[in-house]
NUDREN-785019 format. One record per residue (C-alpha): residue number from 1; residue in one letter; x, y, z. Coordinates in nm, 3 decimals, always signed. Each point is the difference from the previous one (the first is absolute). Layout:
# NUDREN-785019
<atom><pos>NUM</pos><code>A</code><X>X</X><Y>Y</Y><Z>Z</Z></atom>
...
END
This chain:
# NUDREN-785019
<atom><pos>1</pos><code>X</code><X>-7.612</X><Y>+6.271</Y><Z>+8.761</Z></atom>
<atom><pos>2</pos><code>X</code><X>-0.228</X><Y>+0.041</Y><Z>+0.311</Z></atom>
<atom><pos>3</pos><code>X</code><X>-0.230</X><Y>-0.315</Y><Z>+0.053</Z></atom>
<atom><pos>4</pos><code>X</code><X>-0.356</X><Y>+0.132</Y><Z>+0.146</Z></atom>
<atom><pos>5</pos><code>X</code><X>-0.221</X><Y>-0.247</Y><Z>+0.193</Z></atom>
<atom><pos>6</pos><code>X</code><X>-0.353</X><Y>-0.019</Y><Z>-0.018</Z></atom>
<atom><pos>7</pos><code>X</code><X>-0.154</X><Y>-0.176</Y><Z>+0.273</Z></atom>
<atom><pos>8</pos><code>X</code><X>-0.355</X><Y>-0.230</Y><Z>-0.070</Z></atom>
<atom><pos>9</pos><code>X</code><X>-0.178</X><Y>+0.286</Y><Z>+0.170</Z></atom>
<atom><pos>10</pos><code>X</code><X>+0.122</X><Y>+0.291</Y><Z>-0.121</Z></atom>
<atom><pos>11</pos><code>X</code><X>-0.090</X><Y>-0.175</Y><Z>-0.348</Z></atom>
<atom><pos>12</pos><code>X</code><X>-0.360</X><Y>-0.086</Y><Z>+0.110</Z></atom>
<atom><pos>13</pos><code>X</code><X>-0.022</X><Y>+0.376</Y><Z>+0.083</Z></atom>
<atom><pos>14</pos><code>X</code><X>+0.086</X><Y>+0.146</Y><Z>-0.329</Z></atom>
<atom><pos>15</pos><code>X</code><X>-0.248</X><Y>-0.277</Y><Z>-0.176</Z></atom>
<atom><pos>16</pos><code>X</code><X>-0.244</X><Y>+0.149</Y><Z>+0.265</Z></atom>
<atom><pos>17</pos><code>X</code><X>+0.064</X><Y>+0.387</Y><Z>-0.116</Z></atom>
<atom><pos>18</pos><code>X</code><X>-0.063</X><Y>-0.118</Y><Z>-0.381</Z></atom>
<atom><pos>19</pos><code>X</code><X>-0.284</X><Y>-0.165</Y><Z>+0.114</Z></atom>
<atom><pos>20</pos><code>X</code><X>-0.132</X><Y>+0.244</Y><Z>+0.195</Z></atom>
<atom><pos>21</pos><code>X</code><X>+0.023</X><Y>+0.310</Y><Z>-0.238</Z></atom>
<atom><pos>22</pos><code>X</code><X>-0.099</X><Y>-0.275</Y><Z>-0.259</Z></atom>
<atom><pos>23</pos><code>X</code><X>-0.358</X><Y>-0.050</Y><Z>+0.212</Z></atom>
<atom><pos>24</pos><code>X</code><X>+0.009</X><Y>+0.396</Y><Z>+0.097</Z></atom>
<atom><pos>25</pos><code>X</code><X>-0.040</X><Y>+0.064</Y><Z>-0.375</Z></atom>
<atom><pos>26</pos><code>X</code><X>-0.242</X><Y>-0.268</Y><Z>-0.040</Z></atom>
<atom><pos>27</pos><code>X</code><X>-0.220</X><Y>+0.104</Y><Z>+0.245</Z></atom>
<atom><pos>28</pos><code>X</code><X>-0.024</X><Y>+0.382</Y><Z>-0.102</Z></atom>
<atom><pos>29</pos><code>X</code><X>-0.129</X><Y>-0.168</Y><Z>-0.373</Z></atom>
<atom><pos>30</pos><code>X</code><X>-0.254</X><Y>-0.220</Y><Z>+0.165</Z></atom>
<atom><pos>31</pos><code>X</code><X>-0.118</X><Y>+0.253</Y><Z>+0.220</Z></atom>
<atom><pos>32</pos><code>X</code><X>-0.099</X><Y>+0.213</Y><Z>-0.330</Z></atom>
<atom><pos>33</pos><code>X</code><X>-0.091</X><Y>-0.292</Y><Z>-0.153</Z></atom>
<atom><pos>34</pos><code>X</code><X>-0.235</X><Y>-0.052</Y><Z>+0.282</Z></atom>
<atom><pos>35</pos><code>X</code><X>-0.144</X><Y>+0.333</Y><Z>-0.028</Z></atom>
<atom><pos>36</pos><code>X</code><X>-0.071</X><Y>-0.060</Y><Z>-0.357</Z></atom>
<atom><pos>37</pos><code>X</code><X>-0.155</X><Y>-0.289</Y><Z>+0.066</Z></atom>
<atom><pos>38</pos><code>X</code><X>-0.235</X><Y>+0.150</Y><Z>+0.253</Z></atom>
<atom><pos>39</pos><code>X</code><X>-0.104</X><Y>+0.259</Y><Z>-0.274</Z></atom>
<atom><pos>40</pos><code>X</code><X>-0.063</X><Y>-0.275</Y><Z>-0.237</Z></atom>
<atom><pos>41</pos><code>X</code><X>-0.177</X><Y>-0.221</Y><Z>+0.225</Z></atom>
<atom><pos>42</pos><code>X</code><X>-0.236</X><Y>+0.283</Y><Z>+0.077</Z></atom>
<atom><pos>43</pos><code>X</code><X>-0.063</X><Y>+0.173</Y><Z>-0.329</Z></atom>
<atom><pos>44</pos><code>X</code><X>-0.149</X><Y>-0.371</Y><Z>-0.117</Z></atom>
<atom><pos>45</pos><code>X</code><X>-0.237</X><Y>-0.133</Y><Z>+0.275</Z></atom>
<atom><pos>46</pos><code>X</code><X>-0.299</X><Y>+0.190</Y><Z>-0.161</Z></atom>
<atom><pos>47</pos><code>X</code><X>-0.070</X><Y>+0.264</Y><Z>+0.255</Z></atom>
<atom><pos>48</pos><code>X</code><X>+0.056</X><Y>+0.090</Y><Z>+0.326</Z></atom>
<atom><pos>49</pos><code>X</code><X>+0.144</X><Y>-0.275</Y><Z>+0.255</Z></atom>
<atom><pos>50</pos><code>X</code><X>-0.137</X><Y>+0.193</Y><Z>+0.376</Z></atom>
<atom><pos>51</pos><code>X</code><X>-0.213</X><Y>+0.314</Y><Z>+0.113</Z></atom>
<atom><pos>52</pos><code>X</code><X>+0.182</X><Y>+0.285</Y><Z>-0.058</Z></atom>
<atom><pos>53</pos><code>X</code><X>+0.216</X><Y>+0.107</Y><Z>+0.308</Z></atom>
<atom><pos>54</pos><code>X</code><X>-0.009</X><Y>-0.363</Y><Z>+0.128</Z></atom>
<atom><pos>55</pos><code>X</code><X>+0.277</X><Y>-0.159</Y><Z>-0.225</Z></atom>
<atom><pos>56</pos><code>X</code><X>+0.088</X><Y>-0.375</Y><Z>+0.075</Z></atom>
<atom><pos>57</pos><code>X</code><X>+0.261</X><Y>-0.091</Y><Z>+0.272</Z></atom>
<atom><pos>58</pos><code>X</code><X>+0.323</X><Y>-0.152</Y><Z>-0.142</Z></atom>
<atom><pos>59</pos><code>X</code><X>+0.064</X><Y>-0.425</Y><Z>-0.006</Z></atom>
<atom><pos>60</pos><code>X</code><X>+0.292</X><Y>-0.048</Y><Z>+0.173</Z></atom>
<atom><pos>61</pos><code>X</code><X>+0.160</X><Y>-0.354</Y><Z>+0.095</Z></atom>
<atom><pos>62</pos><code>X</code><X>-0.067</X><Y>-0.136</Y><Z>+0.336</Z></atom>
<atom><pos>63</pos><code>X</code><X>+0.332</X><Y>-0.017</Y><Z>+0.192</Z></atom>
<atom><pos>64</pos><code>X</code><X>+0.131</X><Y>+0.319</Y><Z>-0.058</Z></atom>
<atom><pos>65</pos><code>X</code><X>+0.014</X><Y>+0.350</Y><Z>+0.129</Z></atom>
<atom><pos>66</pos><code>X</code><X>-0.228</X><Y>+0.222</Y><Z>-0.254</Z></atom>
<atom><pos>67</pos><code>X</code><X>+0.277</X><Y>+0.206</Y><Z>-0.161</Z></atom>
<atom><pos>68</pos><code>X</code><X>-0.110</X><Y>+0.341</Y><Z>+0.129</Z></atom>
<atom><pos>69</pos><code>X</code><X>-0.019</X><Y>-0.147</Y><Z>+0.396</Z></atom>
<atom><pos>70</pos><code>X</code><X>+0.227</X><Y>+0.089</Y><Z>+0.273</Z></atom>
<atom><pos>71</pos><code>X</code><X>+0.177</X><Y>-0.301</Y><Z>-0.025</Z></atom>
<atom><pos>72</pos><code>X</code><X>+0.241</X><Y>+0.131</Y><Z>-0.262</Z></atom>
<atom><pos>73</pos><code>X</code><X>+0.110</X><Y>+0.293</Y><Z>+0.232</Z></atom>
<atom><pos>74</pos><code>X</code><X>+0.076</X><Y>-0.259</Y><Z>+0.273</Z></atom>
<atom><pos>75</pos><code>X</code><X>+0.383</X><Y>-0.043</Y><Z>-0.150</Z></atom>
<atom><pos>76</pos><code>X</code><X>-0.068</X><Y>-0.340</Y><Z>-0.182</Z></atom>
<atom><pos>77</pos><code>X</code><X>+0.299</X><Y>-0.195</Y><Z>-0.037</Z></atom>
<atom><pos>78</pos><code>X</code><X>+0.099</X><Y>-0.064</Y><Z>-0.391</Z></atom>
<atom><pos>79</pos><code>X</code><X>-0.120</X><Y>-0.356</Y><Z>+0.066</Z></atom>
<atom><pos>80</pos><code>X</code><X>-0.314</X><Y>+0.053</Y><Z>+0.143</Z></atom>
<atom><pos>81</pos><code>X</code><X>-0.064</X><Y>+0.259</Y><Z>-0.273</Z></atom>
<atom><pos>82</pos><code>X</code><X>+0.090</X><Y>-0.209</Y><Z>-0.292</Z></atom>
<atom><pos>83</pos><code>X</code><X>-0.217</X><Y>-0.284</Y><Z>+0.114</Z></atom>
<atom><pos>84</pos><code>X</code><X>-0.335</X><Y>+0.224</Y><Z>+0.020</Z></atom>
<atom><pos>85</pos><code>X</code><X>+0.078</X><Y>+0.137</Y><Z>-0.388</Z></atom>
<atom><pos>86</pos><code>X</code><X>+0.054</X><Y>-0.368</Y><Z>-0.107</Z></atom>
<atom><pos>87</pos><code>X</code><X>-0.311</X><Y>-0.126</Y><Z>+0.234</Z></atom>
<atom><pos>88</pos><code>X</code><X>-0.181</X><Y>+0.300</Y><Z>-0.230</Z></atom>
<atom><pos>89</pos><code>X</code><X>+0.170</X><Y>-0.103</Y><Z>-0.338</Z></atom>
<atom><pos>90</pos><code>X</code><X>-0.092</X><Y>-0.409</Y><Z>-0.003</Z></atom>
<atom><pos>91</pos><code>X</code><X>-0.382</X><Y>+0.139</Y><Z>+0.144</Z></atom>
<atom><pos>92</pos><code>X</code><X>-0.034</X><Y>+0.274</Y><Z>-0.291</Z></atom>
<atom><pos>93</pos><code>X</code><X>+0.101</X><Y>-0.210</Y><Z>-0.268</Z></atom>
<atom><pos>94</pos><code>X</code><X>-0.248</X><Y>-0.278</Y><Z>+0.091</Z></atom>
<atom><pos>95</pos><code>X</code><X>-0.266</X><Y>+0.274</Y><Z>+0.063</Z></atom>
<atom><pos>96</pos><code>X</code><X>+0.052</X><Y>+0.182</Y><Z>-0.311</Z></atom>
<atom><pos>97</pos><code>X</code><X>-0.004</X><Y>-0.335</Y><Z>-0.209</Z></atom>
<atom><pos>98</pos><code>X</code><X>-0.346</X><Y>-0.023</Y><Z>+0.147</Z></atom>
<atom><pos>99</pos><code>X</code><X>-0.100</X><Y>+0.352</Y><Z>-0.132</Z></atom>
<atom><pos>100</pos><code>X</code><X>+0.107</X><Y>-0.115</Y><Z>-0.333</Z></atom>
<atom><pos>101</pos><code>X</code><X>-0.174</X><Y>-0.302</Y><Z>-0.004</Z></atom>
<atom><pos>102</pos><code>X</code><X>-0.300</X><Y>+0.204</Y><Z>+0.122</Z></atom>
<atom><pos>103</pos><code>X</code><X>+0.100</X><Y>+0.253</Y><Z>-0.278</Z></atom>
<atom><pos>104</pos><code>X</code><X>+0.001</X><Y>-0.212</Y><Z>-0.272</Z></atom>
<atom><pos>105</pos><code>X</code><X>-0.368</X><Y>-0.118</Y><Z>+0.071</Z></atom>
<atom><pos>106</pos><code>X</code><X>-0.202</X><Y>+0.351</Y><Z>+0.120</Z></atom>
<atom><pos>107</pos><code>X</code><X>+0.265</X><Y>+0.207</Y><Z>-0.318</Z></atom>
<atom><pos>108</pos><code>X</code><X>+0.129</X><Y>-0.258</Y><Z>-0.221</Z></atom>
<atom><pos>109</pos><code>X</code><X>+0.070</X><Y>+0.318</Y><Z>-0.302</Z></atom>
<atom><pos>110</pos><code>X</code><X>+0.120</X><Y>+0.187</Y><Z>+0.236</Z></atom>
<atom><pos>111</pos><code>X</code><X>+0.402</X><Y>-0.054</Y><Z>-0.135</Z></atom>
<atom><pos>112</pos><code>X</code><X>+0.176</X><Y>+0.279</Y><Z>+0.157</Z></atom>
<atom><pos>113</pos><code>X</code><X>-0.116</X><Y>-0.109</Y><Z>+0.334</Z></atom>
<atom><pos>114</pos><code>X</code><X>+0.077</X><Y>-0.318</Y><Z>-0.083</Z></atom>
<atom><pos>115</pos><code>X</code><X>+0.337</X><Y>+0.071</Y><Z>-0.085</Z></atom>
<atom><pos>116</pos><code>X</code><X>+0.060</X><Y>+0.195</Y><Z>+0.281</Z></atom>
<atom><pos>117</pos><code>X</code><X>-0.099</X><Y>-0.245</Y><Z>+0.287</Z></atom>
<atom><pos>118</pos><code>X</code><X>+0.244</X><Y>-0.287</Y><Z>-0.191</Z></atom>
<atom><pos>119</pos><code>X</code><X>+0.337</X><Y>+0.269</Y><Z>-0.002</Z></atom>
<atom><pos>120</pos><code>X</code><X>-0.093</X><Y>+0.080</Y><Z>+0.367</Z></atom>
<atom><pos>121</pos><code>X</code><X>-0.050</X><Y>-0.362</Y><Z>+0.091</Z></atom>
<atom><pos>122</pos><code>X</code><X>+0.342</X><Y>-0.090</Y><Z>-0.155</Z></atom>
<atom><pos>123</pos><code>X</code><X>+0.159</X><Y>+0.321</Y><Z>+0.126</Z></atom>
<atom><pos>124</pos><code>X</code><X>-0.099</X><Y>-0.166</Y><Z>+0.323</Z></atom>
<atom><pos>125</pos><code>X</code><X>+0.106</X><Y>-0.304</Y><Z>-0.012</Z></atom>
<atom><pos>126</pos><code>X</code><X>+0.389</X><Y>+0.175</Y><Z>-0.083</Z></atom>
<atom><pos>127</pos><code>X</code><X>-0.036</X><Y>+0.247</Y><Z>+0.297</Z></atom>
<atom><pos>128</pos><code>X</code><X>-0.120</X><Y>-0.364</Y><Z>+0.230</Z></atom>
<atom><pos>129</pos><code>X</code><X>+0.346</X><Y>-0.189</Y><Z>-0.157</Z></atom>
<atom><pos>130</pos><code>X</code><X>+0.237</X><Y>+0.305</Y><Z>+0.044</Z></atom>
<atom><pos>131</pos><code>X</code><X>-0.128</X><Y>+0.015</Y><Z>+0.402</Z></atom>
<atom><pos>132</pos><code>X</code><X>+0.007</X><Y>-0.352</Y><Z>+0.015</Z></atom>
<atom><pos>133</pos><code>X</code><X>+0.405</X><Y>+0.057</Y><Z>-0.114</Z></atom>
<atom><pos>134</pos><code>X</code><X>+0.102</X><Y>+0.233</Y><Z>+0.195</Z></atom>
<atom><pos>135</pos><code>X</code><X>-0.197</X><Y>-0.163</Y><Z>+0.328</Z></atom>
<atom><pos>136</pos><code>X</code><X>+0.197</X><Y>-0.293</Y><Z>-0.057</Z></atom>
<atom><pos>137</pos><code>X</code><X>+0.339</X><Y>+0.186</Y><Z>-0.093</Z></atom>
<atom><pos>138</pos><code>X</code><X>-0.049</X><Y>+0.185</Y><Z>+0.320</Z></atom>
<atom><pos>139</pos><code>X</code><X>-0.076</X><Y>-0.324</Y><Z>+0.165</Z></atom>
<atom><pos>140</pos><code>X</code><X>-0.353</X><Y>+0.111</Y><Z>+0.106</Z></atom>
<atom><pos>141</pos><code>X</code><X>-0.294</X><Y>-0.240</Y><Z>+0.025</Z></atom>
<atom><pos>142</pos><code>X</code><X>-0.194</X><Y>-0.054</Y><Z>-0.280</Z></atom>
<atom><pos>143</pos><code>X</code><X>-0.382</X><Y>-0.001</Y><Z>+0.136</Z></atom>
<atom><pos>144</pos><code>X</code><X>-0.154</X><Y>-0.305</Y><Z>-0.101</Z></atom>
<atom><pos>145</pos><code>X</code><X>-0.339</X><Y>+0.124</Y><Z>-0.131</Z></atom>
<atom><pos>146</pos><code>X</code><X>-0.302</X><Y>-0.232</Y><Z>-0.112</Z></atom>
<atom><pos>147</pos><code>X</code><X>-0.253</X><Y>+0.150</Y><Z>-0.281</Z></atom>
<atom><pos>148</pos><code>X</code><X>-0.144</X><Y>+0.256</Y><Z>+0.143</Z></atom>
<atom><pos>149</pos><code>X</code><X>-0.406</X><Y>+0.034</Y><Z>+0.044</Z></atom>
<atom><pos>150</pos><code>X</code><X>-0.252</X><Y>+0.281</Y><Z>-0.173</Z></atom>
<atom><pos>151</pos><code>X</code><X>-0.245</X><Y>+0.105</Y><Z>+0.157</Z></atom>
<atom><pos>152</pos><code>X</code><X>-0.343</X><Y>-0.059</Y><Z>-0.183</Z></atom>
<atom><pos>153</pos><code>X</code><X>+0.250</X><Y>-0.114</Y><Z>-0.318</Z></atom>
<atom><pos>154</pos><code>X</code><X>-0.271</X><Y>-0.275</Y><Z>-0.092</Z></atom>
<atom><pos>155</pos><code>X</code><X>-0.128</X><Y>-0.069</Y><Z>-0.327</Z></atom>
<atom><pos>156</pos><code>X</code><X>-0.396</X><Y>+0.115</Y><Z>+0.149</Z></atom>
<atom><pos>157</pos><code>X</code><X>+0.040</X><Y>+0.313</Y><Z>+0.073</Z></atom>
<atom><pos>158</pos><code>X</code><X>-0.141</X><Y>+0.250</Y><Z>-0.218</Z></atom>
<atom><pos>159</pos><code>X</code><X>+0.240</X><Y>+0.219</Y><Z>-0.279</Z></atom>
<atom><pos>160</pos><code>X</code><X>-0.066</X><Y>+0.270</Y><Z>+0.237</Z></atom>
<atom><pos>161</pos><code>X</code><X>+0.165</X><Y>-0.106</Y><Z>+0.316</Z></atom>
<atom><pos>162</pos><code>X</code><X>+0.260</X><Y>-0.186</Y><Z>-0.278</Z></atom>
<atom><pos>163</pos><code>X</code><X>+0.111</X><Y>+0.325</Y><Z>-0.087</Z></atom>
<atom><pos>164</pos><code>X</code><X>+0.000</X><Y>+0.189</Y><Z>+0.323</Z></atom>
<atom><pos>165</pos><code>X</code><X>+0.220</X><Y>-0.258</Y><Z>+0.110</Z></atom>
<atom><pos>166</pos><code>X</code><X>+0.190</X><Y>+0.042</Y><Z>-0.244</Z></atom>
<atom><pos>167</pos><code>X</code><X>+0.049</X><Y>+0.342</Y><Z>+0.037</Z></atom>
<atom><pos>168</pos><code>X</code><X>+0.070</X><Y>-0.056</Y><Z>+0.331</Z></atom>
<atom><pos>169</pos><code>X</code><X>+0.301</X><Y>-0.204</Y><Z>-0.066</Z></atom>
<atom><pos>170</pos><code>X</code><X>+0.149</X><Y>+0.212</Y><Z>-0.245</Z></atom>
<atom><pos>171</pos><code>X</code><X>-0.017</X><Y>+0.290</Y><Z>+0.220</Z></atom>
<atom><pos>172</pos><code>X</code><X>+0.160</X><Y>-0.200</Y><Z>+0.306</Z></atom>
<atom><pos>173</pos><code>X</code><X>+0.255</X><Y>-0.107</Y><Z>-0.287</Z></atom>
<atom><pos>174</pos><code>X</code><X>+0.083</X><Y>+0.351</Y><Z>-0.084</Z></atom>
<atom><pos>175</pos><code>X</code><X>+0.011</X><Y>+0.097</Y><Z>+0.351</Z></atom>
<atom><pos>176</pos><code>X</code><X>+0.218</X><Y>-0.270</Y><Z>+0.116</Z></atom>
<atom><pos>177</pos><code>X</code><X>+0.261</X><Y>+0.077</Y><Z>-0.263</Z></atom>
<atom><pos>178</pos><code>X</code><X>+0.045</X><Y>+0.360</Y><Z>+0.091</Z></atom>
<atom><pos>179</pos><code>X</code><X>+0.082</X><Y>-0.138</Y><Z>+0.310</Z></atom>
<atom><pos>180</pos><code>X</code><X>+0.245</X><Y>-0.277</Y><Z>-0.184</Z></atom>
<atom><pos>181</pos><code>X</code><X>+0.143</X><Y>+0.325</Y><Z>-0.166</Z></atom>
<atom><pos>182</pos><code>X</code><X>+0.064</X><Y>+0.153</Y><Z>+0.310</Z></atom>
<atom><pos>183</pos><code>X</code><X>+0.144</X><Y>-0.282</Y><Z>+0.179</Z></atom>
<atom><pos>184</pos><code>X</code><X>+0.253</X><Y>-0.075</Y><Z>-0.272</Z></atom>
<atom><pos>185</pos><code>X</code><X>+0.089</X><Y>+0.359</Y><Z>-0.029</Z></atom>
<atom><pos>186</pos><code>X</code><X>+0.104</X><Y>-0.049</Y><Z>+0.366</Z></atom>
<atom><pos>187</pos><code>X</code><X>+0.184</X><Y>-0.321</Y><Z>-0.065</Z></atom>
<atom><pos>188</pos><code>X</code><X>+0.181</X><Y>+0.178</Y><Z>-0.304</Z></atom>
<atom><pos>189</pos><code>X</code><X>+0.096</X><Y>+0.251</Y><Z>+0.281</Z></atom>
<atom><pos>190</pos><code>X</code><X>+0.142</X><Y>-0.275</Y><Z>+0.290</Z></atom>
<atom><pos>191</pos><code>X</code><X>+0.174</X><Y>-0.119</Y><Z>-0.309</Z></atom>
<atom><pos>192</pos><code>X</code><X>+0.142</X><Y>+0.311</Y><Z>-0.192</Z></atom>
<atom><pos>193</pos><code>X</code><X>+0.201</X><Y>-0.191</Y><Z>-0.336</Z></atom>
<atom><pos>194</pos><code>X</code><X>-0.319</X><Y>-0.117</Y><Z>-0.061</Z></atom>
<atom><pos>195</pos><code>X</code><X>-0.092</X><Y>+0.331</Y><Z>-0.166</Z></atom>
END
């Protein structure tokens, strides 16, 4: 009988590869989820949120590259890259628990919206604790992060800047997870069991 070793490494690495195709597929269902949530938000703020043509620019947390910048094609190390999606995660999830609260007060019957923003917010809050795991499997730092800041998120401004805020967030939130999607794909692919 042949007696197989397993060093503590090569065990952190296959927890890794579960973790990361775990996250992978997680991702890809809170991107969609994040497109249906943009639909929903939309279809029940009453009417148009900008001038035609002149859409509102994304939200995105201060401290990170915006996830279509140049930054990503600079060969980010997996570190590096896995802090930035969890910088975005922890920001989102306080942002879009903002939105809701907003939500519930400018749309309080408006349930499937409602609904929405809570599985996305949880969804979140998985995709924050599976990067958080694998960061500190791969013994990466863990960014420290305090709550993060909205812009104009005060209780006096009007519903209408309310909701085009809001809108703004859950567009940077969709955006940013394509870009979680795409960066776990390439983890999956430094990491090929994970698949």
């Amino acid at each position: 009988m042949e007696v197989i070793q397993v060093t503590a490494d090569q065990l952190a690495s296959s927890r890794n590869q579960g973790y990361i195709s775990k996250t992978y597929n997680l991702s890809q269902l809170l991107w969609k989820l994040s497109q249906d949530l943009l639909e929903e938000y939309e279809k029940n703020q009453g009417g148009p949120l900008w001038t035609p043509g002149y859409p509102p620019s994304p939200l995105y947390p201060a401290g990170v590259p915006q996830p279509q910048s140049a930054a990503w094609g600079n060969g980010l190390s997996d570190e590096k890259l896995l802090q930035h999606n969890f910088i975005a995660c922890v920001s989102y999830s306080c942002y879009l628990q903002v939105v809701q609260q907003q939500q519930q007060e400018l749309n309080p019957k408006a349930t499937s919206l409602h609904t929405v923003l809570e599985t996305v917010i949880q969804h979140m809050k998985t995709l924050m604790h599976n990067i958080e795991t694998i960061m500190v499997s791969m013994n990466f730092t863990v960014p420290k992060i305090d709550q993060p800041m909205l812009p104009n998120s005060n209780s006096h401004s009007g519903s209408f800047q309310q909701k085009v805020l809001g809108y703004r967030i859950c567009l940077g939130c969709n955006l940013w997870l394509e870009r979680t999607v795409k960066d776990f794909a390439l983890l999956a692919s430094r990491y090929p069991s994970s698949f």
